[in-house]
N, C-alpha and C positions, 0 to 999 in steps of 0.2 A: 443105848441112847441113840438118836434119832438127829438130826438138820431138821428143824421144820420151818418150812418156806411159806409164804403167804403175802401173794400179791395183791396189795389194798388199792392200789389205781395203777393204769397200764396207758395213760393217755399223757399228750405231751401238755407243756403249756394252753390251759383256757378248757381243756379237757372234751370231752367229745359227750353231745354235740356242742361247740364252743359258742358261748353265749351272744357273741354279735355275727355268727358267722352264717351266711346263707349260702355256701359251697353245696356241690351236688350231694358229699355224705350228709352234711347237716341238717339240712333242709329232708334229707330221705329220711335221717333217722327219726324228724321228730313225723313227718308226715306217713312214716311206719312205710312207703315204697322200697325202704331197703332192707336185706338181711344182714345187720351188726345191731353191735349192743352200745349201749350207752359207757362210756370209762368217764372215769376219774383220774386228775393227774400223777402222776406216776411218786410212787411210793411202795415199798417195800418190809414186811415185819417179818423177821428171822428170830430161833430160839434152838437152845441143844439142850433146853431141859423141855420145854412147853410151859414154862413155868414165868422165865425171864425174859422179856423180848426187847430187840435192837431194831428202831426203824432207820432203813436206809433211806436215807433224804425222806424229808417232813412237805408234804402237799398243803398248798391251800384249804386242801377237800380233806385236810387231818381228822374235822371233825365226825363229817359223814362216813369217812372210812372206819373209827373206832367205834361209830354206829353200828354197821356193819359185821363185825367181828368182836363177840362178845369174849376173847382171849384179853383184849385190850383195857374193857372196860371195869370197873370200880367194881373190886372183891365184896361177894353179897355180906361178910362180916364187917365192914369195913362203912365211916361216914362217907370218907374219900379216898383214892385210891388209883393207882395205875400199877398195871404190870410194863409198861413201857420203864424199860432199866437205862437206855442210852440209843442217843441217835447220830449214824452216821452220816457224815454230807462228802459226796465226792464234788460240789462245786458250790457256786454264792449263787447258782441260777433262783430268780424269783420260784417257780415251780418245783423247787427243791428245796425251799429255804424259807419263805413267810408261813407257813403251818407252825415254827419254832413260838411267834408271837401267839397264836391260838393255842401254845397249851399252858400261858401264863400264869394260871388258877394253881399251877400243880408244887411239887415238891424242887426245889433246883434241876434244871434243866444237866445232866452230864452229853456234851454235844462233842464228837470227833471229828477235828478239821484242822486241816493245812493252816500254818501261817500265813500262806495269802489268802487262804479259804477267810479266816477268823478277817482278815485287815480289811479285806471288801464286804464285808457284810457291818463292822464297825464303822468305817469310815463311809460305806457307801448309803446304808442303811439307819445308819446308828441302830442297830440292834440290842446289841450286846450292853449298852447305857439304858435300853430303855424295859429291857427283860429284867438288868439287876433293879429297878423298881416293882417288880413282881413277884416271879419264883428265885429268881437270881438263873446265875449259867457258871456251869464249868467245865470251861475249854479243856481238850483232852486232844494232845499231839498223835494224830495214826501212828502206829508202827509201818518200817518199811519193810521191817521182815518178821516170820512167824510167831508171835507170840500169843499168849491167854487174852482172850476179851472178856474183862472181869465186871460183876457187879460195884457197885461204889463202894462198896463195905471192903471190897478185896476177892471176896467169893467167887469160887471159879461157875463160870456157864457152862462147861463144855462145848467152849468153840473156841477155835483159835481163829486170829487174821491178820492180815496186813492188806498198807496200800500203797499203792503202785502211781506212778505220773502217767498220766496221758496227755494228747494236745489237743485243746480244743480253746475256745475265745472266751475271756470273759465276759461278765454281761451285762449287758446294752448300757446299763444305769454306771457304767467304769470303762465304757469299751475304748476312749482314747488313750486309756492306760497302756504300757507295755505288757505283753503277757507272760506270766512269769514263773517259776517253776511252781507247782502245786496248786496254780488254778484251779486242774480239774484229774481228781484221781479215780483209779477203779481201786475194785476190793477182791482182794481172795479170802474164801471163810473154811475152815476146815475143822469137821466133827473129829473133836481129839479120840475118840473111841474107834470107829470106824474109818478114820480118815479119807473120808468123803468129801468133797470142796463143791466150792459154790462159786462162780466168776459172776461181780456184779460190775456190768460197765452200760449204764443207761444213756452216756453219751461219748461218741468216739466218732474221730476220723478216721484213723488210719488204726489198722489190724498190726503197723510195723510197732505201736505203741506195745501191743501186749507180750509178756516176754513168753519164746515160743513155745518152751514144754509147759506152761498153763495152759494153752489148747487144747495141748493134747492129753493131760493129768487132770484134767477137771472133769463133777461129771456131770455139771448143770452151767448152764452160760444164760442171763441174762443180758440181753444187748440191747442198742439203741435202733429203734426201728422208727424214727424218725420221720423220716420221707424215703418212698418206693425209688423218686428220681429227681433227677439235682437239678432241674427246675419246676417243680413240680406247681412251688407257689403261683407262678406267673402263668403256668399250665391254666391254673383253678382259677387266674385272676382273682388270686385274693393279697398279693403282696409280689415285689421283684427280687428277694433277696434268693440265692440259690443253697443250698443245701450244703457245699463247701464255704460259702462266706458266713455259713450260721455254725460250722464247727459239728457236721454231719453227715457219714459215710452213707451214702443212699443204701436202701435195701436191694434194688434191681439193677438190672445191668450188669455187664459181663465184667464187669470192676466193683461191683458192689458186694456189700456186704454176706447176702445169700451165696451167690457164687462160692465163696471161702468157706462159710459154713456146713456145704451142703459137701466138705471136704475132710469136716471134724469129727472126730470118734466121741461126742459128747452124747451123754445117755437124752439131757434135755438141756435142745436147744431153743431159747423163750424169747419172743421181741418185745420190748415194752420200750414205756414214752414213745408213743403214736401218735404221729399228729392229725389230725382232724380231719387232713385232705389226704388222708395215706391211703389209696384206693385197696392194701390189702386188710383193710377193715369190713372191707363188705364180702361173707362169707359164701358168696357165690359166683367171685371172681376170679379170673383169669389167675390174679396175683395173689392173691390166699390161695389158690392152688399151688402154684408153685411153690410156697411157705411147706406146705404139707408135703409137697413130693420132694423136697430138700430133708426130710425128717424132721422138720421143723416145725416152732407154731405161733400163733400170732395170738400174744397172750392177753389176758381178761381178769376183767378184776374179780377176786375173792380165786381165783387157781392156786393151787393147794401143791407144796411136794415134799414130800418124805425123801430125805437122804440120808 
């Protein structure tokens, strides 16, 4: 048996190009002057059989993306139908978390998330009141340490996981709240056969968050590649907020996130949730070079990996 990874959008909030934005990516990408691709926002479908699949955090763009990937969509014997088994959320971020309303049509929603994860999306969103008018939902408490990620029935997937605390802000629609522990979690997945692992942390500050032999025992790392530099927004003139007051370790600079990675024994190291003005989106740049000469990559929707 196999890890099968499949990255269904790799772009941050508003996705790329983002729909009110006339920044230099956006404007190039739609006016074809630039070399990158169009993403979608960031979402993740993992499976240890190929059969059951777990989406880590559900996108806006939920629908376009199981467009996309015909693993996802309604079994040809079937009227209706999803191989979507359960979805993971490591936070209440909008771009991680309204895709849950868009899959209303289907069978009860099984969603894994923190007790503050479940209270801010209830209280902040009314979500959870307004889905059990639908498919219904059933919240499923992460494990902190190793165990089976099973089907609803009980059936094993072949993968295990656990999640872990990071720090980062909650968001924007709660933000004079305290922040509190399980805001915002990362995941480790690991193919009970092969025991292979998977690091998923789509958003992080600080690297002191992840415990240290996952670095180095892991042998794929999904990271949060965010912004290249921690003022990037105000750089692009598109917003004054910096990259630490959003709860985001830049990718460059001799403190950022590359640096440490271009340090790790990881077979593959993946950026994703990219935002829009993240100059290493344009593949003929200074700063996707450097991605690449770190062994690194600046990843793209529908990227594929066997573990």
């Amino acid at each position: 048996m196999l890890m099968y990874v499949h990255l269904l959008g790799t772009a941050a909030g508003g996705g790329f190009p983002q729909w009110n934005c006339n920044c230099i990516n956006c404007h190039g990408l739609r006016t074809g002057k630039i070399c990158a691709r169009a993403r979608t926002q960031s979402c993740v479908a993992i499976s240890g059989d190929g059969c059951h699949w777990f989406l880590l955090n559900v996108s806006p763009d939920i629908r376009e993306q199981i467009a996309s990937f015909p693993a996802l969509q309604p079994p040809l014997h079937a009227r209706r139908g999803t191989a979507i088994t359960g979805i993971l959320l490591t936070d209440a971020d909008l771009d991680h978390s309204l895709g849950l309303l868009l899959l209303r049509e289907g069978t009860p929603l099984h969603v894994y998330a923190t007790s503050s994860i479940r209270q801010t999306l209830t209280s902040g969103l009314n979500l959870a009141p307004t889905l059990q008018a639908y498919s219904g939902l059933c919240w499923h408490e992460p494990s902190c340490s190793l165990a089976p990620l099973l089907c609803p029935d009980g059936s094993a997937t072949g993968l295990l996981y656990e999640a872990f605390p990071v720090s980062g802000h909650p968001p924007r629609f709660r933000e004079r709240a305290l922040q509190q522990p399980g805001d915002r979690v990362g995941y480790r997945f690991t193919d009970e056969q092969n025991g292979k692992t998977l690091l998923f942390l789509p958003g992080l500050s600080s690297f002191e968050d992840i415990p240290h032999h996952y670095l180095y025992d892991s042998h794929a790392l999904l990271l949060d590649g965010t912004f290249w530099s921690e003022y990037e927004m105000e750089e692009q003139q598109v917003g004054n907020t910096s990259a630490t007051q959003m709860g985001h370790l830049p990718v460059g600079g001799p403190f950022g996130s590359l640096a440490r990675l271009a340090t790790l024994p990881i077979d593959h190291k993946i950026y994703m949730h990219i935002n829009n003005t993240n100059p290493m989106l344009l593949e003929d740049s200074p700063e996707y070079a450097s991605v690449r000469s770190a062994q690194a990559e600046v990843g793209w929707d529908g990227l594929e990996l066997l573990l």
